[in-house]
C-alpha positions in Angstrom: -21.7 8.5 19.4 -23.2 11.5 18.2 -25.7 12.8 15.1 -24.5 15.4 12.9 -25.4 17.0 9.7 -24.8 15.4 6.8 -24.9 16.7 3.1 -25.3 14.1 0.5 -27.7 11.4 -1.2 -29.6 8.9 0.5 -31.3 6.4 -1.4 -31.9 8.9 -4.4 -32.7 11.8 -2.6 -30.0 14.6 -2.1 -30.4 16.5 1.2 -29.0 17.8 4.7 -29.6 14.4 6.5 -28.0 13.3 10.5 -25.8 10.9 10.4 -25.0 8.8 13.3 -20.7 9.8 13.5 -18.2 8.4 16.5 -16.9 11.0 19.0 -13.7 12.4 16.1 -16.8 12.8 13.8 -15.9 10.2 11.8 -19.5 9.1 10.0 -21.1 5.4 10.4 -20.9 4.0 7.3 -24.3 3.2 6.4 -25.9 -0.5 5.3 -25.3 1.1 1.7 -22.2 2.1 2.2 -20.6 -1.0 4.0 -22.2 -3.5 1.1 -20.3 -1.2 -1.6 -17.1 -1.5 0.2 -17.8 -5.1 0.5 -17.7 -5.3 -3.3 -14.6 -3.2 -4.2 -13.1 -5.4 -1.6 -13.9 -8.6 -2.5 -13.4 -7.4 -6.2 -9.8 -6.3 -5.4 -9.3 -9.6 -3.9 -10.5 -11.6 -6.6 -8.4 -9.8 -9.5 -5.2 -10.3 -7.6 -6.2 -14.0 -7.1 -6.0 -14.3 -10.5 -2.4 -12.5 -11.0 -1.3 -14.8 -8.7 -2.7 -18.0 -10.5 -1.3 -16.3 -13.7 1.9 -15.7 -12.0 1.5 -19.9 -11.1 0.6 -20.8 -14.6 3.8 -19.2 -16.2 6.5 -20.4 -13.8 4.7 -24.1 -14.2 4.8 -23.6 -18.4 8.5 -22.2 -17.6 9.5 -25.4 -16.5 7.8 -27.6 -19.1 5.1 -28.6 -17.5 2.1 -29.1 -20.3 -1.9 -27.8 -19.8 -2.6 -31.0 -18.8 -0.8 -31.0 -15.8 -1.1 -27.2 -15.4 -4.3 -27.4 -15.6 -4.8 -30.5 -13.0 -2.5 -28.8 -10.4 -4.3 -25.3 -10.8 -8.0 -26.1 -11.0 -7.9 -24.1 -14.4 -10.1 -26.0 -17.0 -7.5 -26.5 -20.1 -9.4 -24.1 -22.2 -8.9 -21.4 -20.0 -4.9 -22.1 -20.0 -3.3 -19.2 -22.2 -1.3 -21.4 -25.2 
């Protein structure tokens, strides 16, 4: 673990900071930085959750299933089902 100068924007203010970095000098994320990453993460995870329960929905309708049932076997209120 080392510090090293960093160039960039801290909580609104743009400067030559020290960052704490591993020994490659590969910085520590900050708190900041690790909640944002969180988010596209989590984000990512949720849109292809719902390709997949698209994905579902179609192959049930494909084989003549009706919203009722779609929407009983997928949790997907019958409003939300696609017609």
């Amino acid at each position: 673990l080392e510090l090293v100068k960093w160039d960039g924007e801290y909580y609104g203010v743009s400067t030559i900071w020290l960052r704490w970095a591993d020994r490659d000098g590969n910085l520590i994320p900050t708190q900041r930085e690790l909640k944002e990453e969180a988010i596209v993460y989590a984000n990512e995870a949720i849109a292809k959750s719902n390709e997949k329960i698209e994905q579902i929905i179609n192959n049930l309708k494909a084989i003549g299933m009706n919203s009722e049932q779609i929407s009983e076997i997928t949790g997907v209120p019958i409003e939300d089902l696609k017609p």
